[in-house]
C-alpha positions in Angstrom: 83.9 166.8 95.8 80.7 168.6 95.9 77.0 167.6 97.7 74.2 166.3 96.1 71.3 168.6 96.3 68.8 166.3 94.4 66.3 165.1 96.9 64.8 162.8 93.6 67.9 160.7 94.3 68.1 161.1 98.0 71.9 160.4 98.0 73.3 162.0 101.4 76.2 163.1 98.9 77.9 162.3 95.7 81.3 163.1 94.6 83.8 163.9 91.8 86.9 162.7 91.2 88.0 165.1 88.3 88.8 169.2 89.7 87.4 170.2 85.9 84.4 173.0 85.8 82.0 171.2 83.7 79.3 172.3 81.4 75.5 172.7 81.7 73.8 170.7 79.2 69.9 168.4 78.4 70.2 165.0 78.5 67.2 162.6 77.1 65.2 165.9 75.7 63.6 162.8 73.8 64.2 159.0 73.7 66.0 159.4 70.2 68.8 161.0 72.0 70.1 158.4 74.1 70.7 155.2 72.6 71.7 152.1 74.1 73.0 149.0 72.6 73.8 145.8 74.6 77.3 144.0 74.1 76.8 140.5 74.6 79.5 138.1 75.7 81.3 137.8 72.8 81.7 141.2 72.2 78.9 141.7 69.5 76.2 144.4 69.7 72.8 143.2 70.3 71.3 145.1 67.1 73.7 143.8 64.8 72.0 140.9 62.6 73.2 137.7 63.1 76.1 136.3 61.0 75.0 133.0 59.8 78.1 131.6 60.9 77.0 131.9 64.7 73.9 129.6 64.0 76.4 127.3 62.0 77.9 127.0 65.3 74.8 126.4 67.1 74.1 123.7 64.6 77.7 122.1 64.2 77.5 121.9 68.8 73.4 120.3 68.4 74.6 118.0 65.7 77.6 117.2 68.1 75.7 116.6 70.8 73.1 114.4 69.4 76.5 112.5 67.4 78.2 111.6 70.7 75.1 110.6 72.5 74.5 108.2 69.5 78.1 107.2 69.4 78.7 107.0 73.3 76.0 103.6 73.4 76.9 102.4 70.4 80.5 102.0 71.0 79.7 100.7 74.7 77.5 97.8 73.3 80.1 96.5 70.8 82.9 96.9 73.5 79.8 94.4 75.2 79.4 92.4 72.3 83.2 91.4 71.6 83.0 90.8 75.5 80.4 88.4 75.9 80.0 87.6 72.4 76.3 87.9 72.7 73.6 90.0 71.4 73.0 93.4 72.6 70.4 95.7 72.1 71.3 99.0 69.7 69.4 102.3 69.5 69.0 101.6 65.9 67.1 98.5 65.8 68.1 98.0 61.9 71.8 97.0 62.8 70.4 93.4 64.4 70.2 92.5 60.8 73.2 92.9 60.3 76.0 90.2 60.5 78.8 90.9 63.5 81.4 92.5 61.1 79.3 94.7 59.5 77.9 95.9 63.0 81.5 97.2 64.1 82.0 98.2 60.8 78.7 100.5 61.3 79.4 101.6 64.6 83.2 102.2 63.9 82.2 104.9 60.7 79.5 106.4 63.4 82.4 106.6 65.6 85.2 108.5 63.5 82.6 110.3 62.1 81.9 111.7 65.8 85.7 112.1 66.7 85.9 114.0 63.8 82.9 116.4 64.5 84.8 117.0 68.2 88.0 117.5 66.7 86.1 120.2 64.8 83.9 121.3 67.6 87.4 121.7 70.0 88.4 123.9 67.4 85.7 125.8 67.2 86.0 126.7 70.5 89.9 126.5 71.5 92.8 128.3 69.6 95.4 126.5 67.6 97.5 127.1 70.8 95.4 126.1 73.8 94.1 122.8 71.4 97.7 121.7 71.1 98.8 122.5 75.0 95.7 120.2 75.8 97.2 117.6 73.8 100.6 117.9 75.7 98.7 117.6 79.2 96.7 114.8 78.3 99.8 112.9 77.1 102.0 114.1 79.9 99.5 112.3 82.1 99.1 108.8 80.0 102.9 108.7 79.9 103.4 109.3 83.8 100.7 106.9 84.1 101.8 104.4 82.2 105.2 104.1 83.4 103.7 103.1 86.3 105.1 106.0 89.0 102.6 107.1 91.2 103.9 110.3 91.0 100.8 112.2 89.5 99.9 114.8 91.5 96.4 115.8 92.4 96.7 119.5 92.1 98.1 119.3 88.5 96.0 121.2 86.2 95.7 122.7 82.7 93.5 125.5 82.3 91.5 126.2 78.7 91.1 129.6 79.6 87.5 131.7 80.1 84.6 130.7 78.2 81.8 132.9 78.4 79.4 131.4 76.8 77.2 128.8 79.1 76.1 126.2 76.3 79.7 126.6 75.0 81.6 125.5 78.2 78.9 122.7 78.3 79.8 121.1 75.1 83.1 121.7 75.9 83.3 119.9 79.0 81.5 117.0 77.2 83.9 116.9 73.8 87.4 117.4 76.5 85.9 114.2 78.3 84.5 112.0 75.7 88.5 112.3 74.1 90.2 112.2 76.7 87.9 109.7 79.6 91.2 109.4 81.9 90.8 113.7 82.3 88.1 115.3 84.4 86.9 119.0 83.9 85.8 121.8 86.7 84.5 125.4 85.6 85.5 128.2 87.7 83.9 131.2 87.5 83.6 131.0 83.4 87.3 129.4 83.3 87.6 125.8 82.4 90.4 123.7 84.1 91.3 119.9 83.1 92.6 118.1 85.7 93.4 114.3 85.7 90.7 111.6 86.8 91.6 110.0 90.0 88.8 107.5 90.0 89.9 106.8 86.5 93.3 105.8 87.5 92.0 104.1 90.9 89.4 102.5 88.6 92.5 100.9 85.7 93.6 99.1 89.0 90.5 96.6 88.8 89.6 96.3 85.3 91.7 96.8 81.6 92.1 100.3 80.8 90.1 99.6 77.7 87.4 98.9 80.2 87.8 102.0 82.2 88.1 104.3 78.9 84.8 102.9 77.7 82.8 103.3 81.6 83.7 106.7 81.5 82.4 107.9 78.7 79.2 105.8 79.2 79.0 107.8 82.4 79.4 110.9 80.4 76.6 110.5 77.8 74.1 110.0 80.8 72.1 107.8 78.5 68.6 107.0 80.5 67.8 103.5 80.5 71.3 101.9 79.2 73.3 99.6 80.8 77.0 99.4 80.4 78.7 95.9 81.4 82.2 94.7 82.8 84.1 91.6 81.3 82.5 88.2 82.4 84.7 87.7 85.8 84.4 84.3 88.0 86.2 85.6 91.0 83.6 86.9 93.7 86.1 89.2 95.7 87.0 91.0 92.6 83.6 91.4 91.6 82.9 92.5 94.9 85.5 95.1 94.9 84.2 96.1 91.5 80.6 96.5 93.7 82.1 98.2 96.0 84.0 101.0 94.1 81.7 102.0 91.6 78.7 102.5 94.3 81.5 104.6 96.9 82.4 106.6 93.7 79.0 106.3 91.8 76.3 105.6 93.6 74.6 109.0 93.4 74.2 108.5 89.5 74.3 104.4 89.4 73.3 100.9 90.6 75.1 97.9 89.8 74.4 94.2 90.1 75.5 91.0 88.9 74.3 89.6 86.1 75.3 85.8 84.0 77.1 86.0 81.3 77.5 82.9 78.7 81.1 82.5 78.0 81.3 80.0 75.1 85.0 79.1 75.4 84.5 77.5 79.2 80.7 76.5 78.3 80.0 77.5 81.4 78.3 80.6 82.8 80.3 84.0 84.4 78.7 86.6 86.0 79.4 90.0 84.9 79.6 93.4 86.7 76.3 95.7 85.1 75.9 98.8 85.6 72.9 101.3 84.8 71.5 104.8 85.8 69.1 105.2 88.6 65.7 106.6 88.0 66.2 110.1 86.9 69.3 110.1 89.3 71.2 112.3 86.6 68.6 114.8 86.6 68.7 115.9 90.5 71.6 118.3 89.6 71.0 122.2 88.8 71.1 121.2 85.3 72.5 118.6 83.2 75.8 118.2 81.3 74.2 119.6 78.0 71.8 122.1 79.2 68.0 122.0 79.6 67.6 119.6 77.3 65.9 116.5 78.6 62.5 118.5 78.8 62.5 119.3 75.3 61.7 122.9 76.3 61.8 125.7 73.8 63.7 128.2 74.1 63.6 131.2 71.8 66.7 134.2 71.5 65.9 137.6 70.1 66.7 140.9 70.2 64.0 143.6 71.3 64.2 147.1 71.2 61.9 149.6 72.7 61.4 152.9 73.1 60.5 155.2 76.3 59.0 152.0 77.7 59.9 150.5 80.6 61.4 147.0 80.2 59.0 145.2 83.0 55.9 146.9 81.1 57.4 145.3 77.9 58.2 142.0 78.8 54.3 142.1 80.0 53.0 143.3 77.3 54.6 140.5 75.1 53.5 137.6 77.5 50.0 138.9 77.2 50.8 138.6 73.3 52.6 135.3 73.6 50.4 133.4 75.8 53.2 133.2 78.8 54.1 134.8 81.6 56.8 137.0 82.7 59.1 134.8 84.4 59.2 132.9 80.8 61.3 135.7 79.8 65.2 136.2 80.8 67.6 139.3 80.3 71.3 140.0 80.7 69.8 143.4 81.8 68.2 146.2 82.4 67.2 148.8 80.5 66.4 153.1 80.6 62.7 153.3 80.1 63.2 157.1 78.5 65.8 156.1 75.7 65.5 153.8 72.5 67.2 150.5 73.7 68.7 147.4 72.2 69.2 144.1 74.6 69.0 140.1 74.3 66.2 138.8 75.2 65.0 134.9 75.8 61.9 133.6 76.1 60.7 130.3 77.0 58.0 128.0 75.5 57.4 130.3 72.4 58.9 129.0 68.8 60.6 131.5 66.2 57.3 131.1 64.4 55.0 132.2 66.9 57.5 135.0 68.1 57.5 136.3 64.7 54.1 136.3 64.3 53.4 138.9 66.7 55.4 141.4 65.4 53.2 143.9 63.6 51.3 143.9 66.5 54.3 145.0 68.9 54.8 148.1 66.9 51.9 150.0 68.1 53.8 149.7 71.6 57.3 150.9 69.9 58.9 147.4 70.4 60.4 145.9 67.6 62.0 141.9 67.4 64.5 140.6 65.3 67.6 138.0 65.2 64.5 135.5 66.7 66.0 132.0 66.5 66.2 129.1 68.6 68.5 128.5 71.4 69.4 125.9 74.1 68.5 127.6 77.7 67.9 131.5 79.4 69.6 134.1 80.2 71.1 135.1 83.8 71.4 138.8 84.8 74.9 140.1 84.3 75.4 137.5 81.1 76.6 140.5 79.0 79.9 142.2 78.7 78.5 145.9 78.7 76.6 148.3 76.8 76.9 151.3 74.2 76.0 154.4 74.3 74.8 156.6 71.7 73.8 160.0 73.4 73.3 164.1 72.1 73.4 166.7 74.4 71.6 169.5 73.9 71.2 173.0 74.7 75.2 173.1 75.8 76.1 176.2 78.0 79.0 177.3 80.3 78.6 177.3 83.8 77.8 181.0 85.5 80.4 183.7 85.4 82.9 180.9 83.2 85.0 182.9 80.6 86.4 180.2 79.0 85.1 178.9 75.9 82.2 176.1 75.8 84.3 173.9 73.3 87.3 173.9 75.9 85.2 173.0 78.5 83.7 170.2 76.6 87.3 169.2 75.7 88.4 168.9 78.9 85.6 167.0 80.8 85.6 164.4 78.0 89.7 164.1 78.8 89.4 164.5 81.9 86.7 161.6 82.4 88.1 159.4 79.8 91.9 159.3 81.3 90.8 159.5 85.5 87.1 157.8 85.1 84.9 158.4 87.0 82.9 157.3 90.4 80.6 154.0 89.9 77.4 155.2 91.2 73.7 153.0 90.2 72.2 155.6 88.7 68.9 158.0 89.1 67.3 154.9 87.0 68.2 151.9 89.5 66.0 153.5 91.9 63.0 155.2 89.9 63.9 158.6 89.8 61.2 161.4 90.2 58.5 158.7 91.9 57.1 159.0 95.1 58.1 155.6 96.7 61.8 154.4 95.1 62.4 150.7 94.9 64.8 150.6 97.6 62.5 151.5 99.9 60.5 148.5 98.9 63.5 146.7 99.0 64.1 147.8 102.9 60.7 146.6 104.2 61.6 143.2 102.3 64.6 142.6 104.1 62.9 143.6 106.9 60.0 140.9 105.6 57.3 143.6 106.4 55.2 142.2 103.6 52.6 144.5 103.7 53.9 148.0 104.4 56.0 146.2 101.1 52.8 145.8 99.0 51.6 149.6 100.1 54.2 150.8 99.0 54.6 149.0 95.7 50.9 150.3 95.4 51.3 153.6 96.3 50.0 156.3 93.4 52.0 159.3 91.6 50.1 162.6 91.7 49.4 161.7 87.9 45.9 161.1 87.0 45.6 158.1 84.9 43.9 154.7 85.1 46.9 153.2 86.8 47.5 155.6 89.8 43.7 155.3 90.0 43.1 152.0 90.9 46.3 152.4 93.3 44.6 154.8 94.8 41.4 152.8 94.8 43.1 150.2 96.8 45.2 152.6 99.6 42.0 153.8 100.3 40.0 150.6 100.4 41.8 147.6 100.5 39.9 145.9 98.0 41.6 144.0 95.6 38.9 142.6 93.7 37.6 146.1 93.2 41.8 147.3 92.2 41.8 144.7 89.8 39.0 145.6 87.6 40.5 149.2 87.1 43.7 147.9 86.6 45.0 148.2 82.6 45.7 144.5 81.4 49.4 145.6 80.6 50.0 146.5 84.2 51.3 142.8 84.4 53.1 143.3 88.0 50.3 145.2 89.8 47.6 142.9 88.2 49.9 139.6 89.2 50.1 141.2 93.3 46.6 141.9 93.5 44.9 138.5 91.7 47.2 137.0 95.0 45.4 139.4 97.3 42.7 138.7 96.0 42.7 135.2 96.2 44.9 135.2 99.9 44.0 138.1 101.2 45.7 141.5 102.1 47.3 140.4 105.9 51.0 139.3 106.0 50.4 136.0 104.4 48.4 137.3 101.8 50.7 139.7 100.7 53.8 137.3 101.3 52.3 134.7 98.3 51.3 138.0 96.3 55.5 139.2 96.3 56.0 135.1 95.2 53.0 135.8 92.4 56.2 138.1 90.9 59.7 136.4 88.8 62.1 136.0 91.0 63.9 138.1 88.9 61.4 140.9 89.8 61.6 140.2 93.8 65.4 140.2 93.6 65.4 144.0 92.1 63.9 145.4 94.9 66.5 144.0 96.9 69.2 144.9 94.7 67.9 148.4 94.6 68.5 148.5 98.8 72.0 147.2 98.1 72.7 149.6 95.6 71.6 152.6 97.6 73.8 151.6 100.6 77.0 151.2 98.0 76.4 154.6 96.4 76.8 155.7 100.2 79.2 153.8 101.3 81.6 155.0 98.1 80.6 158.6 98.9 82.0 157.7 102.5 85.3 156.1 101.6 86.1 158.6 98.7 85.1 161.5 101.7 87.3 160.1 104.4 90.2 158.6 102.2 90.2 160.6 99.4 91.4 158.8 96.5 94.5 157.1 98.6 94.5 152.9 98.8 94.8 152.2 102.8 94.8 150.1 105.3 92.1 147.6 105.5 90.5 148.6 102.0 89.8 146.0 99.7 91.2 145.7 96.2 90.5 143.2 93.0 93.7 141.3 92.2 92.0 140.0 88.4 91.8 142.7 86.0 89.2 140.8 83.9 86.5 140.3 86.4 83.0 141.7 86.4 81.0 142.6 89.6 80.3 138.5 90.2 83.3 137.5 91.4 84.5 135.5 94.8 85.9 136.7 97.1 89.0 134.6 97.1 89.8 137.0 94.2 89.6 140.1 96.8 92.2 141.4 98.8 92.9 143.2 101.8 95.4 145.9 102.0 97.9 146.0 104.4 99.6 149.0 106.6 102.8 148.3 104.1 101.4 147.6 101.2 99.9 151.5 102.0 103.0 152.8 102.6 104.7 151.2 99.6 101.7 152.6 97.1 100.9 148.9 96.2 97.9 149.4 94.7 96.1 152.1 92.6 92.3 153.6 93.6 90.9 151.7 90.6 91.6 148.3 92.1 89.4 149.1 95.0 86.3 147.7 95.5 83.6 147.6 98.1 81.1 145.2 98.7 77.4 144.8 97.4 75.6 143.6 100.7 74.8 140.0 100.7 76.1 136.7 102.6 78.9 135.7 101.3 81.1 139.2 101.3 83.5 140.8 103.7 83.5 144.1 104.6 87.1 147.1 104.5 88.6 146.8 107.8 88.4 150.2 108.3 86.5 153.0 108.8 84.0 152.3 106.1 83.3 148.9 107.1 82.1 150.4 110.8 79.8 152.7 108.6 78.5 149.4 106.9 77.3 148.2 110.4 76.2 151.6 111.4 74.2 151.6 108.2 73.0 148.1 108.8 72.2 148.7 112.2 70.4 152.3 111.8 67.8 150.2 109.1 66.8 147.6 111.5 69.2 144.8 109.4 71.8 144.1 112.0 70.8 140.4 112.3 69.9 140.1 108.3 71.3 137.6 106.5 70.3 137.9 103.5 68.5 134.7 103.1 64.9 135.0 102.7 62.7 131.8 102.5 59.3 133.2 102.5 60.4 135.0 99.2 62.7 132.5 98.0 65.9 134.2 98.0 69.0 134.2 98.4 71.2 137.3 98.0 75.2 136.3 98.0 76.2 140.0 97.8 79.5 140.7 95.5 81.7 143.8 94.7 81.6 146.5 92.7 84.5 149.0 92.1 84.4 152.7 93.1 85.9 153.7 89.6 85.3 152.7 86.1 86.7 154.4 82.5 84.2 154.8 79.4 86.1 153.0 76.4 85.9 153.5 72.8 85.0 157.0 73.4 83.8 159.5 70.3 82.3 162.8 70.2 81.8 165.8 68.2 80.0 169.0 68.4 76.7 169.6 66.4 75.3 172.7 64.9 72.3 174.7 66.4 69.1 173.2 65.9 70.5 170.5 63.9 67.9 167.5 63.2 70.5 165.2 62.4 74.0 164.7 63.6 76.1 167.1 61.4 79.3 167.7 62.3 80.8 170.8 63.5 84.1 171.9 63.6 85.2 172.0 67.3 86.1 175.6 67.1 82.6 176.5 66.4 81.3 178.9 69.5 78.1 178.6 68.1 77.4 174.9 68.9 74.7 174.0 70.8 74.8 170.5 71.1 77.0 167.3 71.7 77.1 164.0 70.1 79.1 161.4 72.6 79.4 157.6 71.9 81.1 155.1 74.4 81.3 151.8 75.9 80.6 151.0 79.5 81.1 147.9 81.7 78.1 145.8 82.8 76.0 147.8 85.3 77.6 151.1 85.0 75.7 154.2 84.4 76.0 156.5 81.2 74.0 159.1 83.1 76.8 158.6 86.3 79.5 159.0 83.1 78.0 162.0 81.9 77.5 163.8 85.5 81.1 163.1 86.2 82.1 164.8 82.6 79.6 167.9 83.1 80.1 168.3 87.3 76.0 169.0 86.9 73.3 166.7 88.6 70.9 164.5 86.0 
């Protein structure tokens, strides 16, 4: 283990978990020499072009979707029609012409059509395997059913595995109901599980099953302004029952009332159970079954890369372009500003066209967009599955006073690293290295809600004398925000969006409380990640110092090996006194906590050093809820060690402009070519400090 000496970083310590020497080497001598590519969900790098077939998918789910919603009325109003045996109202008005036969005849080729299409679409999606298992677990559950046992148990499930993709699971929730009404779905945490519908089997007890199948799936498709309606029925109490049940179940979503019904057999009239959506009732959840798709919002997917620019200053300089603003745009991630980057991006409101159109004039800023196509929603932070790395180091050296040769060294850290790991510090980047004021500092006084001393310091100038640390200046000095504004460059989207609010509200804590909301949430959040990340980098200095690299008592360990950072903690565990002394668990299960409200802390001596910490920065009655900046901060867990994968190197010759290989016994090589993969939100530069035992 060795002490930090980089006050840039302000880390009290970092440590190593590798005893090799290291080698002295420059990293990001220029942008070209650190590359990073994003790996999105699936597995696919971001700069790739997109196969055709991905859009075919796309296509094949929208065509799907727009099939079943069709369908979904269509085969509710002829279940109606042979019902009540009068005329109901279609959503293609050219079928009243049409004589009853040729209606069902219509509606029943709409309908295979569609079952077809979600046949497909299942497959799409599910293996061979998991489609079939489905299959046996939906007719496991008819059959127990209808034997009439009561013997179905609640907690019986199938799950369909982990579906990363968001619009994905939607459909898929949608195409597993739609075939099989008497089965509910529930997502959990990316993982859909089917599960058999109780209120469909509670339902089958008042009306046919036919009846039931065909309610469900109208409450599915969520049609606005359709009705769906029972068999005629002349008995009161049932009908009341019916009432009853469907608003105890329902009512959130639906209204029901009784309505007559001619039944020509009796010549008399029945009255029938109807049923239809309240106003907009469906649209009161977080989003609806299919996505944001009522509001026929645009939503366009692309890829950007950029070179030493930093990745808010982009995102503003291509809503100045676009005619939007920042919070239009949403990213898996973040980006280095000093490196040539690759990363999804979407952006809201903007069509492929008018993306496109833009981008000759991007290039003078070194972006570059491609892959631009349409999509169905955003992007979250953390909806990615890593990053890779493409990175020379140059002017490679031995240590002081080391005899032994450069390409052993080199060998061994890389071995060293790549079989042990190494410790899963943010890195310099997280916090803005080499600047006066670091963002978890701004982060600190937001927690704190000391809005001002917040904006001061968001404001506050490097010693570098250019138009931007200027009018920051300008404004320490005077307050002004009028006067700040007119100095400030256009592109400076955050500083300009903070001091039009001042401007407007004025610069006491009020003032500066609307300026913070003027920012994307996404924006606010980052300074309060940053605070976070600062007191884990500490906190895992702390435990590796005072454990070593020994699971104990009261540490907490990840039980899922295929979990990122966002992940309950019903899935953490904590370590008992005999699950120490048996060796239960190995160092890279640990984890420790990303402050926030909804984590637990060791039960040990690092979780007192969380309070202490907590405590000594004036948050020991934070809770991480803050409703003058709108937001909520759940915390998670992050694990103390992470591997590189798919890892590649090879040493270049002196000088060399482009990346010619070397053989490895070649003394004379002065630089490194490394490529490797890294988990979401680890650090290549934390990677490469563990590898060389030198600070970057």
């Amino acid at each position: 283990m060795e002490e930090d000496t980089d006050h840039g970083m302000r880390f009290s310590s970092l440590c190593f978990i590798n005893d090799h020497v290291g080698f002295q080497g420059t990293i990001k001598a220029s942008p070209s020499d650190f590359i990073v590519i994003e790996i999105d969900e699936q597995g696919q790098l971001v700069n790739k072009t997109i196969d055709t077939s991905v859009n075919e998918i796309s296509k094949i789910q929208r065509e799907s979707n727009n099939c079943v919603k069709k369908s979904r009325l269509n085969i509710q109003n002829v279940s109606s029609e042979h019902r009540s045996n009068q005329k109901v109202d279609t959503s293609d008005g050219d079928q009243d012409h049409l004589s009853g036969s040729e209606k069902e005849d219509t509606v029943n080729d709409v309908t295979s059509k569609c079952e077809e299409e979600k046949l497909d679409l299942l497959s799409s999606l599910l293996d061979e395997k998991t489609n079939k298992s489905l299959d046996q677990f939906a007719c496991d559950i008819k059959e127990i059913w209808d034997s009439k046992t009561e013997l179905i148990e609640p907690f019986r499930e199938f799950s369909l595995g982990r579906i990363l993709n968001k619009n994905q699971r939607a459909v898929l929730h949608s195409a597993v109901k739609q075939k099989f009404p008497f089965l509910i779905t529930v997502g959990k945490n990316s993982e859909i599980v089917v599960k058999p519908n109780l209120e469909y089997k509670e339902l089958c007890h008042l009306v046919s099953e036919e009846e039931a199948l065909d309610f469900f799936k109208y409450l599915d498709a969520k049609k606005e302004n359709s009705k769906f309606t029972f068999k005629p029925d002349a008995n009161k109490d049932h009908r009341k029952a019916v009432h009853h049940f469907l608003n105890k179940k329902f009512g959130n979503l639906v209204e029901t009332k009784s309505f007559p019904e001619q039944n020509h057999n009796a010549g008399n009239l029945n009255l029938a159970v109807t049923v239809r959506f309240r106003g907009k009732a469906h649209r009161n959840g977080k989003r609806s079954l299919l996505g944001d798709q009522e509001g026929e919002v645009t939503y366009t997917a692309f890829t950007l890369q950029k070179e030493n620019l930093e990745m808010f200053e982009a995102v503003g300089f291509l809503a100045i372009k676009l005619g939007v603003i920042p919070s239009d745009f949403s990213y898996a991630g973040l980006k280095d500003k000093k490196a040539v980057t690759y990363q999804a991006m979407v952006v809201r409101k903007v069509t492929p066209e008018r993306l496109k159109s833009i981008q000759k004039e991007i290039e003078k800023k070194r972006m570059h967009v491609f892959n631009i196509r349409s999509v169905g929603d955003s992007l979250r932070l953390g909806q990615l599955k890593g990053n890779h790395f493409e990175i020379v180091i140059r002017n490679l050296q031995n240590k002081i006073n080391d005899p032994v040769s450069l390409r052993e060294r080199v060998l061994e850290a890389i071995e060293n690293v790549k079989n042990k790991g190494f410790v899963n510090y943010y890195g310099p980047q997280r916090f803005g290295k080499g600047r006066k004021i670091q963002t978890d500092q701004i982060g600190l006084a937001l927690l704190k809600s000391e809005m001002v001393k917040a904006i001061k310091l968001f404001l506050t100038p490097e010693d570098v004398d250019d138009p931007v640390n200027k009018a920051k200046k300008y404004f320490l000095d005077t307050e002004d925000a009028k006067g700040t504004l007119s100095q400030m460059p256009e592109f400076r989207v955050r500083e300009r969006a903070l001091l039009e609010s001042l401007h407007r509200f004025g610069v006491a804590e009020e003032g500066c409380t609307r300026a913070w909301l003027s920012l994307p949430h996404s924006m606010r959040i980052f300074y309060i990640h940053a605070y976070s990340s600062r007191v884990w980098n500490k906190a895992a200095s702390y435990r590796l110092r005072t454990y070593g690299t020994k699971v104990v008592e009261g540490d907490l360990v990840c039980l899922d090996k295929d979990v990122d950072e966002q992940f309950p903690s019903s899935k953490v565990h904590l370590v008992t006194e005999e699950e120490e002394l048996a060796d239960t668990y190995s160092m890279h299960q640990v984890v420790l906590p990303v402050l926030g409200y909804n984590i637990q802390y060791p039960k040990n001596k690092v979780g007192q050093w969380y309070q202490e910490t907590l405590n000594r920065d004036g948050l020991r009655t934070c809770r991480f809820k803050l409703p003058a900046l709108k937001l909520n901060v759940p915390g998670c867990y992050r694990h103390i060690l992470k591997h590189p994968h798919h890892l590649s190197y090879r040493l270049l010759a002196p000088d060399a402009d482009a990346k010619v290989e070397a053989p490895h016994t070649d003394e004379t090589a002065s630089s490194l070519f490394i490529s490797f993969d890294l988990d979401a939100s680890c650090y290549a530069t934390v990677c490469l400090r563990e590898m060389m035992k030198h600070n970057i």
